[in-house]
C-alpha angles and dihedrals in degrees: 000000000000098000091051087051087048081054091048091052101049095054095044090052085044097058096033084060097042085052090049095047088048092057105093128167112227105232119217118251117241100260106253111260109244110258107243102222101228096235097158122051136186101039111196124212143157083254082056120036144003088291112130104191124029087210105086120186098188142349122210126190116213096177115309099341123087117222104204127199122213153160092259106038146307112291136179131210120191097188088279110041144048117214122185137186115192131166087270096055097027145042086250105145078218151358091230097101112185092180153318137225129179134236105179121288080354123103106195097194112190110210133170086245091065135283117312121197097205120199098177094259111035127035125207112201119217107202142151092254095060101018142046090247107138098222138021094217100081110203102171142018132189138181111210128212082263084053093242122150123253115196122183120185137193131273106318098032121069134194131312136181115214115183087176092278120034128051123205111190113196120188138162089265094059106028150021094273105124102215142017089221111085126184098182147355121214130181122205121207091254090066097260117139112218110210118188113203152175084264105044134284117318131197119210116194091187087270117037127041116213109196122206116193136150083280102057098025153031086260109143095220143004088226101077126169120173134046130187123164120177109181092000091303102136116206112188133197119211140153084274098052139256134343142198121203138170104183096281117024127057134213114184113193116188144146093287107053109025136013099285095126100213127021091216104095126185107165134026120185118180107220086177139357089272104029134082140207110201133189124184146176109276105348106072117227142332126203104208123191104202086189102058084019077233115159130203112197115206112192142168074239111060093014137052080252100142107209119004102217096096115171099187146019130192139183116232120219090255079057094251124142120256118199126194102191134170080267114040138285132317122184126202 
């Protein structure tokens, strides 16, 4: 009798354990990371390349070589090297470049030191101290179709016209410009130079100045910071978004009412007549298709974009895109 309820128990204990040891609890698999699709390579950077500074103001193309504008020099860069001036190996006033534009063998570098006509192998420096130029912080720079020079400074400037002689200041003291704080200068292929401007756009005919700004017109907003203009359309990046405009109508495209992900514009690049390239402040970059009204949103979030301020964008002669962000730049 004993040994048969030893028996009992045993089999009982057997199958209770078996029971425990085949309980088991189903753990949950680590949920798979998102693959980021790698839209934009190379990705320049000072851990890279010759670059000395990750913030980059502009980027020009004269030919194949890119002449890059940053926040630690001017720098060039030919496919293979990496070539940069700052104020240690060059005559450069400072290492803070702006941008940069091309007149033939002539690099005009704007810098907030004052303006430099570069010739790869002498500078000439433009200040307030040896010229009539009306700041020393150089924001924008343009070539018209009389290859005089167009330079536009920061708050407290204004605006000048060099043609390597001569110089024309224009403020708003003296003229009709609406601000001394110019973004960009644009010139269209009828003679007309395009100002943006802390007060709106601005066209200047080489006598009159006609102002558009949220008052006059249906302009989203006075801080505008981009121009493009492709057969006299004008498209115009502000703080409220971006414009279209022909002269007389007016199409405003924003957050609100169509795909551009962020109204705060800083770059606009025509790839095309109808199509846009877009850089903002904090949201990367939008492709926009006026034609389809189609967008294509870039950021550091659904892309390998690695910092989404980016301040310009430029198309390269082999069609490729060309970012200069607040870290680096990233090509697509």
């Amino acid at each position: 009798m004993k040994k048969n309820c030893l028996y009992l128990f045993l089999i009982v204990f057997t199958t209770f354990s078996c029971s425990k040891e085949a309980t088991i609890t189903p753990i949950n698999p680590e949920p798979e990371q998102p693959i980021i699709p790698e839209v934009f390579n190379p990705i320049y950077n000072t851990s890279n390349s010759g670059l000395l500074s990750n913030i980059i103001n502009d980027i020009k193309f004269d030919g194949t070589l890119a002449k890059i504008s940053t926040n630690n020099g001017y720098t060039t860069f030919n496919g293979s090297n990496w070539n940069t001036l700052t104020t240690s190996n060059s005559m450069l006033p400072s290492n803070k470049i702006n941008c940069t534009i091309t007149n033939g063998s002539t690099t005009w570098i704007a810098t907030d030191g004052g303006l430099v006509a570069y010739s790869g192998s002498t500078m000439t420096i433009y200040n307030t101290g040896n010229s009539p130029i009306p700041a020393n912080k150089i924001r924008s720079l343009e070539i018209d179709n009389m290859g005089n020079v167009w330079i536009g400074t920061f708050s407290g400037g204004g605006l000048a016209k060099f043609d390597g002689i001569n110089w024309n200041i224009y403020t708003p003291s003296n003229s009709g410009l609406p601000n001394n704080s110019l973004s960009a200068i644009k010139s269209d292929n009828l003679g007309n130079i395009w100002l943006a401007t802390a007060s709106g756009i601005s066209k200047f005919d080489g006598i009159n100045f006609t102002n558009y700004n949220v008052s006059n017109s249906p302009l989203l907003n006075n801080s505008v910071f981009s121009i493009a203009i492709d057969n006299n359309i004008v498209w115009i990046g502000s703080n409220g978004g971006l414009s279209r405009f022909d002269g007389i109508n007016w199409q405003n495209y924003t957050m609100q009412n169509s795909g551009l992900p962020l109204n705060l514009i800083r770059s606009i690049v025509l790839e095309s007549a109808n199509n846009l390239w877009i850089g903002m402040a904090g949201q990367g970059i939008a492709n926009f298709n006026s034609t389809n009204n189609s967008w294509t949103h870039f950021n550091a979030n659904n892309t390998n974009l690695q910092n989404n301020f980016v301040n310009a964008i430029t198309i390269a002669p082999d069609n490729k895109k060309w970012l200069s962000t607040e870290n680096g730049i990233a090509i697509k």
